[in-house]
N, C-alpha and C positions, 0 to 999 in steps of 0.2 A: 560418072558425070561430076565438073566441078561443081562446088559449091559459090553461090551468088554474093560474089564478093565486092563490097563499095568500101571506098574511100569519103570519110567525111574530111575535111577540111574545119576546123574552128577558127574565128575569124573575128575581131568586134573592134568599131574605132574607139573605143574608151578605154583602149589601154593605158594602164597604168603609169606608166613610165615612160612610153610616146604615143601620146595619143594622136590617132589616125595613118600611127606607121601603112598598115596592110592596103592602104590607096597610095602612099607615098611612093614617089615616080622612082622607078630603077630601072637606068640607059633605056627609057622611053616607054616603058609598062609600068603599070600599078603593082608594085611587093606580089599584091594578089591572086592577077594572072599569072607572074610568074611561078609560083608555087601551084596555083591551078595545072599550069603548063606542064611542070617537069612531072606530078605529079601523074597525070593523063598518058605518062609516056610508059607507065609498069605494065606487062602482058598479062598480069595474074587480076587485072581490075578491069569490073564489067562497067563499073562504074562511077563518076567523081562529082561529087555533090561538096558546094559552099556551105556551110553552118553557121549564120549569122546570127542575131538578136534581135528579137519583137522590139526593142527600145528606139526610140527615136531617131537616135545617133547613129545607128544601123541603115537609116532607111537610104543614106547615099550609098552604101555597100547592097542594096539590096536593088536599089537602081542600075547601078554599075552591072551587076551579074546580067539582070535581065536583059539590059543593053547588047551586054556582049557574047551572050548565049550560055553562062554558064549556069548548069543547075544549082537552087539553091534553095534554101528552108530558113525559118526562124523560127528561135526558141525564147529558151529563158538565158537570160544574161548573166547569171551566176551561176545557175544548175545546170551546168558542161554536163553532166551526165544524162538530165533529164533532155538535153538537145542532142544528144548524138542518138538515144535509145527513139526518141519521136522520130528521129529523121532516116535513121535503120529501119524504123516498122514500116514507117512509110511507103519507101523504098524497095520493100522485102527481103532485106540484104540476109544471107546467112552467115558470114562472113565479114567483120567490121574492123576498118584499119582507121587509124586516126593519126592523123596529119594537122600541124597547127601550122597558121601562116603568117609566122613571121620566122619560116626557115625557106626561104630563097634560092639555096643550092639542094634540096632535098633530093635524091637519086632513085631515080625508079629502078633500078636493081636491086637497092637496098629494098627496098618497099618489095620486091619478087622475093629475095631471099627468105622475109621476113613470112609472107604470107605461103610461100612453097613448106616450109619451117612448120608451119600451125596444120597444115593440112596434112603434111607426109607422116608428120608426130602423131596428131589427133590431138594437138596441146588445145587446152579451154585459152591461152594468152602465150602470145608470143612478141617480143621485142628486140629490138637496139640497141637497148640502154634503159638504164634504170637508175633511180636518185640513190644518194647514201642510205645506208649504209654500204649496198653495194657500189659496184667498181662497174666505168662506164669505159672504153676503148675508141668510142668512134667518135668524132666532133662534135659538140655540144649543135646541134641545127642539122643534122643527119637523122632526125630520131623517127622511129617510126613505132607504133605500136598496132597490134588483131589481136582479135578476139573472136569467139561465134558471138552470132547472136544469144543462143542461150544462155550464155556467161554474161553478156554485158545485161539481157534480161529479168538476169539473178540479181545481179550486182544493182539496177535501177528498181530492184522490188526491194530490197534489203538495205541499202548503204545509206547511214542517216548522217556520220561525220561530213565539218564542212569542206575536208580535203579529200574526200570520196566523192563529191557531188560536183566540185569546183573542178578537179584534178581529171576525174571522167573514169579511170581503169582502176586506183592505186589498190581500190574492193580486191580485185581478183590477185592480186600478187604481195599484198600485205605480209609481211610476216615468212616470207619463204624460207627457207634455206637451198642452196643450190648446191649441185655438184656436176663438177665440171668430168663431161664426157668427152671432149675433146679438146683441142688448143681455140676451136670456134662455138663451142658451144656447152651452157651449164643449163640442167635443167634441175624442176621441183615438183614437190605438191605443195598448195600453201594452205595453213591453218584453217582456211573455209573450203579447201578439198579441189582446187583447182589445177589445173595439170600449167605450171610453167616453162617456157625456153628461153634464155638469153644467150643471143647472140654477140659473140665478142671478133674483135678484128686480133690480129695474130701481133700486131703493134701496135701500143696505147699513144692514140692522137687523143685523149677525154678531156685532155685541157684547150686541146683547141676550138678558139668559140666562134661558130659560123651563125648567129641567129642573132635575129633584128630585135631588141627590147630599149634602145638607146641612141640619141643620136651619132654617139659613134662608132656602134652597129653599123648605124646605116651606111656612114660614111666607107666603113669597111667594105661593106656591100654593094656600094656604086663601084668603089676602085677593082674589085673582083669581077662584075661586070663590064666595064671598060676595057679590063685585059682581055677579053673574050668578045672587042667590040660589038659588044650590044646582045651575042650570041643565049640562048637559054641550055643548049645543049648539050655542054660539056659536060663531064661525069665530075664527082667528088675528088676521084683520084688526079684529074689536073688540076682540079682546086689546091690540092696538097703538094702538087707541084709547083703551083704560082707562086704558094706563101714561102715553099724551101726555099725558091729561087729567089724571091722579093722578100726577105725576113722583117722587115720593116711596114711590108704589112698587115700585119698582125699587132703589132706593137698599136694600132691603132684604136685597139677596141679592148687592151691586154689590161687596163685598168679596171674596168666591168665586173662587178659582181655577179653573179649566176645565183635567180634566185631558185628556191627549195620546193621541195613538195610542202614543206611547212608554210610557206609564203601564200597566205590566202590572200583575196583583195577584200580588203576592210569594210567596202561599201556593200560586200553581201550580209555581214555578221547585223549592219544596221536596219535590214529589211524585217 
């Protein structure tokens, strides 16, 4: 029997550096649905829940969901972990993938791969991609990361740093060392006893950046929707065909910093 596996989605219009991206229209939906959408389309998920914030500023994203039927919760606005653990228990998820929504092209195969991965292993955390010091392969807005519930349970009784609380997983993969078992795949145990898998692509695309944090993000992100007139359903891999064919796409967003696991938002450190 599987195990009851959700997808939370994180989501808040006080971002940092555009704020109100995740309602911003792309070729005629909200960022929002569209990542709800492509999200909803993995065979390994029972189910997709929005993860918003009790905050004020949330409350048109919490309007929006209800409107248009998508499940959703609100938490806390800076403690990502103590919102995804609330909205897992909820839920009764046994099985917990996290998807954040300002990636647009996110690939529900990728998200199968990632969570067939955790279950066939018995890994505690299995991922896409991972920040420095490791080495990422697949496009920056590809990312996907699971967990069981036990682990993320572990991890929200115990993790008191502010990039463990913010960040939502980094608890359970802290510190790893990996070793690569194949050309797709490196696994670990990390310093707090967690069983990891990182999944790698067999061609490193890691500098390329497909996620909404800027306005020329977004700008990149309408013109990759347009090619695909209006469409949500194309996979990752004609995305990577659009930008070979179109190189001048990319160049679009190619000034962009990518921020870190280091990058806390300041406004929690002052609460």
């Amino acid at each position: 029997m599987r195990l009851k596996t959700i997808a939370i989605i994180q989501g808040r219009m006080s971002s940092s550096r555009l704020p109100g991206k995740i309602l911003a229209d792309l070729a005629g939906q909200p960022m929002l649905t569209r990542v709800y959408t492509r999200t909803s389309r993995a065979q390994t998920l029972g189910e997709v829940i929005f993860a918003t914030t009790t905050d004020v500023s949330d409350d048109p994203v919490a309007e929006y969901c209800d409107l248009s039927g998508i499940p959703f919760t609100r938490g806390s606005q800076f403690d990502v972990l103590d919102r995804y653990y609330q909205a897992a228990s909820e839920a009764q998820a046994e099985v917990v993938v996290r998807i954040t929504a300002d990636c647009p092209v996110i690939d529900p195969q990728l998200i199968d791969d990632v969570v067939n991965t955790l279950l066939e292993g018995e890994y505690d955390f299995v991922c896409n991609r991972l920040p420095p010091p490791w080495t990422r392969t697949y496009p920056i807005g590809l990312d996907v990361e699971a967990c069981t519930f036990k682990a993320l349970k572990k991890a929200w009784k115990e993790a008191r740093e502010p990039q463990h609380r913010e960040h939502a997983m980094p608890y359970l993969y802290e510190g790893v060392q990996l070793s690569k078992q194949s050309r797709t795949l490196e696994t670990g145990t990390s310093p707090r006893g967690f069983g990891v898998a990182l999944l790698q692509h067999t061609t490193d695309f890691g500098d390329y950046r497909w996620t909404v944090d800027t306005p020329e993000d977004l700008e990149f992100m309408r013109q990759v929707y347009s090619r695909f007139d209006g469409r949500d359903d194309f996979t990752w891999k004609e995305v990577l065909d659009l930008v070979h064919d179109n190189p001048d796409l990319m160049k679009i967003n190619s000034g962009v910093q990518h921020k870190t696991l280091k990058d806390i938002d300041k406004r929690a450190l002052k609460r």
